[in-house]
LOLUMFI-946147 format. One line per 2 residues: number of its first residue (from 1); for each residue z, y, x of C-alpha. Coordinates in steps of 0.5 Angstrom, whole numbers, plus 500, padded with zeros to 3 digits. Example, Ala and Ser with C-alpha at 12.3 -4.5 7.8 and 13.67 -1.06 7.14 Angstrom:
! residues 2
1	516,491,525  514,498,527
END
This chain:
! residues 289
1	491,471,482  488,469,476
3	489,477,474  486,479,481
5	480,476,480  480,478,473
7	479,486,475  475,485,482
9	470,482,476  472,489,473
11	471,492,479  463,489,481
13	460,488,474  461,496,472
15	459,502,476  465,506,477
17	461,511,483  465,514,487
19	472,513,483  472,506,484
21	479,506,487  483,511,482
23	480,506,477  483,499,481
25	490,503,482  490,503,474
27	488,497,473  493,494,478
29	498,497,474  495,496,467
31	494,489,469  496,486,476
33	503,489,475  505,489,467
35	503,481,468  506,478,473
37	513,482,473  513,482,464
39	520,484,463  523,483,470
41	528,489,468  533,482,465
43	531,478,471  537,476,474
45	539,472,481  533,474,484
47	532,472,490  527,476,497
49	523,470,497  521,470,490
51	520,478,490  517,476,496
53	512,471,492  510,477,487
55	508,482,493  504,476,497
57	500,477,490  500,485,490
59	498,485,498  492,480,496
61	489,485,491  489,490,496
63	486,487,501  480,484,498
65	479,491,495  479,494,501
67	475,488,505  481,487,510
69	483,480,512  491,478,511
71	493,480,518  493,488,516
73	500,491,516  504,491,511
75	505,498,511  499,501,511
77	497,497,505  503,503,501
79	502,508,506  495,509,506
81	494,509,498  501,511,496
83	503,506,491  509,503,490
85	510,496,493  512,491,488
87	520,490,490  521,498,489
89	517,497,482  522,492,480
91	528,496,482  525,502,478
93	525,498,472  532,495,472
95	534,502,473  531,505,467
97	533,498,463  541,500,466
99	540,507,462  537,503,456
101	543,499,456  549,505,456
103	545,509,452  546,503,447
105	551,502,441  557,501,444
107	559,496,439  554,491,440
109	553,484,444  549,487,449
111	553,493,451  559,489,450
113	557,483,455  554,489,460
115	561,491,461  564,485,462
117	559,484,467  560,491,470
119	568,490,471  568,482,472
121	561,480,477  560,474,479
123	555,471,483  548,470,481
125	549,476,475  544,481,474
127	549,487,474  549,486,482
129	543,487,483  542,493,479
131	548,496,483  545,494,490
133	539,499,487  543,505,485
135	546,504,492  539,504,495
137	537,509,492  542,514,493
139	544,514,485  552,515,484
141	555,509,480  558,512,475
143	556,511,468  559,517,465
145	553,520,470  548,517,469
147	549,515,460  549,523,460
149	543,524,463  537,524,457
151	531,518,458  526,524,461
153	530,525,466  534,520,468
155	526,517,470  524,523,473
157	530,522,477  529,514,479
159	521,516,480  523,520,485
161	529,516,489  524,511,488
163	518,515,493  524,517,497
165	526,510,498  519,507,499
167	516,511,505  523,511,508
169	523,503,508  515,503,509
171	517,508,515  521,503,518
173	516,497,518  510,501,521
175	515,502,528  514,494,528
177	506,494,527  502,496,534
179	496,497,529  499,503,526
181	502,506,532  497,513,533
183	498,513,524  503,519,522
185	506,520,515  509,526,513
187	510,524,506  508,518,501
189	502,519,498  495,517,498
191	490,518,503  486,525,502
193	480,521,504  481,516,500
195	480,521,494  474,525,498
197	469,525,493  463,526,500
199	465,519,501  462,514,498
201	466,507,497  463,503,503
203	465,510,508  472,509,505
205	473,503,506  470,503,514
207	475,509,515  481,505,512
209	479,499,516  479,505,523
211	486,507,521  489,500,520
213	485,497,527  482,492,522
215	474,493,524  471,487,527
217	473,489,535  476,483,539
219	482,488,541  483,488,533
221	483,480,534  485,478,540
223	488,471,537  490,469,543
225	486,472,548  489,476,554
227	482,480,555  476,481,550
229	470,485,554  465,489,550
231	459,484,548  455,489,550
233	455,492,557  461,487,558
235	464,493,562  469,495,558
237	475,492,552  471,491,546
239	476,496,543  475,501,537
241	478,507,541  473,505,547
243	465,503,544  463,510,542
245	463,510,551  459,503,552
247	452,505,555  448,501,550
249	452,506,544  451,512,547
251	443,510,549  443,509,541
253	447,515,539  442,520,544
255	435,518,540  438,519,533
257	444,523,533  443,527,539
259	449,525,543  456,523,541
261	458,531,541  465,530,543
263	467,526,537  473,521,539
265	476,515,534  482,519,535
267	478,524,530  479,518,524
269	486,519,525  486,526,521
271	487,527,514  480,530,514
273	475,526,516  468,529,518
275	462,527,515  458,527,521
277	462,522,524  463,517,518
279	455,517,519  455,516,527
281	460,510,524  457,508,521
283	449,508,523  454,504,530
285	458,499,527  451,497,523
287	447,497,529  452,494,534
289	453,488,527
END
């Protein structure tokens, strides 16, 4: 946590513009990542809880750098950005230490004490960990195989059953999540608005929070509550697919934009977003604020 706040200090005291987020994925692999999974490839009987742990640091950067509260689904965080999540980073890593290890003098210790590991596992050794990761990423166990294949390719390889990996599992949760459920992927990469240069950093921002359900609606945060009216007509759900329709809304967006023009929430759903909606968004949200 001490890393976290270390690059949003980065992030506030220099002027990054329009870049601001290509910087902070750089620096969360620099430094949030590198410093907290520090030679993670050797750890051994790792349990979920503990990768878990490691995650609940990740997601925490991500949040605050997007300015969503923790109940953002889990999915989106990855989904939107295109970055790996902790727990696949870790498999990565253990992988290219595997290749490391068999490229290595047969005739020393810790070849040697690989290959005991490898013929005679026991509980808690970190060989069952590294064959769990070739069975998730579809990579044949076979040393011979994998020995034979050069550092380069070796990693190209892993870097790709690790994408592949991910957005298969990403997938898989997004179903769980209500919030996400109008959200479709088609492969694991990052968002193009998210790297639109038309769009300042506070318009990326209000986009991922649309996308995710995470603006200030009651819908988005019932706590409880069955209904949440519109705090403004009260005729309506206070609901981000419904407020653009509130008479007082619409009122607004007559005098200064002339109508809504048939934009619907559901337009900030599509990869490309119209600037004139992002601007309708964001004069309404700071006037109904």
């Amino acid at each position: 946590m001490g890393i976290v706040c270390q690059i949003m200090k980065i992030l506030r005291s220099v002027n990054f513009g329009t870049n601001l987020l290509e910087i902070a994925f750089l620096l969360r692999e620099s430094n949030l990542i590198n410093g907290m999974l520090t030679n993670v490839e050797i750890w051994h009987n790792l349990s979920h809880s503990e990768i878990d742990d490691l995650e609940k640091v990740d997601r925490k950067f991500i949040q605050m750098l997007f300015g969503v509260p923790r109940s953002v689904p889990y999915a989106a965080l990855y989904l939107e950005t295109g970055l790996l999540p902790v727990s696949v980073i870790i498999k990565v890593r253990r992988l290219n230490y595997l290749h490391t290890i068999l490229r290595s003098d047969e005739s020393g210790m810790l070849h040697n004490v690989f290959t005991i590991q490898w013929h005679f596992p026991c509980n808690g050794d970190w060989i069952l960990l590294v064959k769990t990761d070739l069975r998730d990423f579809g990579i044949d166990c076979n040393l011979e195989s994998i020995k034979s294949k050069s550092k380069e390719v070796f990693k190209k390889l892993v870097k790709v059953k690790a994408r592949e990996y991910a957005f298969n599992q990403l997938l898989s949760k997004k179903g769980s999540y209500s919030k996400m459920k109008h959200l479709e992927y088609d492969d694991f990469r990052i968002q193009n608005y998210l790297v639109d240069n038309r769009l300042s950093i506070e318009e990326k921002k209000l986009v991922f929070k649309f996308r995710t359900r995470m603006c200030n609606f009651g819908k988005n945060f019932r706590a409880g509550r069955v209904v949440t009216s519109c705090p403004l007509c009260n005729l309506h759900l206070d609901c981000q697919f419904q407020f653009l329709h509130c008479h007082y809304v619409r009122k607004e967006l007559e005098k200064n934009f002339g109508g809504l023009k048939n934009f619907t929430e559901m337009d900030l759903l599509n990869e490309k977003v119209d600037m004139e909606l992002i601007n309708i968004l964001k004069f309404t949200m700071e006037w109904r604020n």
